[in-house]
Structure formats: structure tokens, C-alpha cells
N, C-alpha and C positions, 0 to 999 in steps of 0.2 A: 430471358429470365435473368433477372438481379443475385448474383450471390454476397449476402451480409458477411464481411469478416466483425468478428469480434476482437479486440484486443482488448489481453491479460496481464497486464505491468507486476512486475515482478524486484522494483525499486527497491521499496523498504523494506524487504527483508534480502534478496542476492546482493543489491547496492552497498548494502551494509556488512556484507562476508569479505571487501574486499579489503586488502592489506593496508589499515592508515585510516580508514574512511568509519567514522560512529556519527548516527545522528541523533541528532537531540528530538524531545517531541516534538518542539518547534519546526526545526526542519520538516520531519515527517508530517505538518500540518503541510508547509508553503510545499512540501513536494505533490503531496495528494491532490494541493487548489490545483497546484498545476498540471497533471496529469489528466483531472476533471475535467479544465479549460481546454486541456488538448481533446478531448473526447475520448478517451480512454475507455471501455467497458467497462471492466474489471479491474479492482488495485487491492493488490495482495496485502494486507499490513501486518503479515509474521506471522509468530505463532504467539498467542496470548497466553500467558503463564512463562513464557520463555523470559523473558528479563523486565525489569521494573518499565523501561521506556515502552514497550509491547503491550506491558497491562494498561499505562495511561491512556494512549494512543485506542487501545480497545474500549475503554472505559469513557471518549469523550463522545458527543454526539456529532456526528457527520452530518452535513446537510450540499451532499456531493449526487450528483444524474449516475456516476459509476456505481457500481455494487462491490462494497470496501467485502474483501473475504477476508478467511483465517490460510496459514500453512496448515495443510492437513500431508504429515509425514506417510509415503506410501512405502 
């Protein structure tokens, strides 16, 4: 029996907590292709309402095999 992992990229938004490191939407686009391209399941892209770059980024159309989510604060 086959067990599927899934992976949950957690880039643009942890990536972006670190000390020095802001991306632009842009970035947040070329990092998503690439996370897609790697095969990635899942790509976290923040929390929407959090800052202007997180509204854009929510607000453009993806046309990515991952399933782009939101942070949902636990």
C-alpha cells in the first residue's frame, strides 16, 4: 500500500517573518510558479486583509495544480 504525502509550503507568509527578508508581489508570484513547478500541494499565501501586498496577491487569479490557501490564526 502507497502512502500520498502532501506538502504545505509555508514561504510567503513564515519566509517573510524573517529579519531583512519583504517581498514584493512579484516575488510572491515567481515564488508560487516555483513552488507549483516543484509540486507542492498546498501554498499558504498569508493572511488576506493583513497588509496591502497579501490583498493584491489574494486578489490576483492563480492558474497554479497547488491549492493557494489563506493563514487562518489558531
Amino acid at each position: 500500500m502507497k502512502t500520498r504525502l502532501s506538502l504545505f509550503d509555508t514561504t510567503l507568509r513564515d519566509g517573510q517573518q524573517t529579519p531583512g527578508v519583504t517581498f514584493s508581489l512579484d516575488d510572491k508570484l515567481v515564488i508560487m510558479d516555483m513552488l507549483d513547478k516543484l509540486g507542492v500541494d498546498y501554498i499558504e499565501g498569508g493572511y488576506p486583509g493583513g497588509n496591502p501586498t497579501d490583498n493584491e496577491l489574494f486578489a490576483k487569479e492563480r492558474n497554479t495544480k497547488a491549492i493557494f490557501t489563506a493563514f487562518g490564526m489558531t
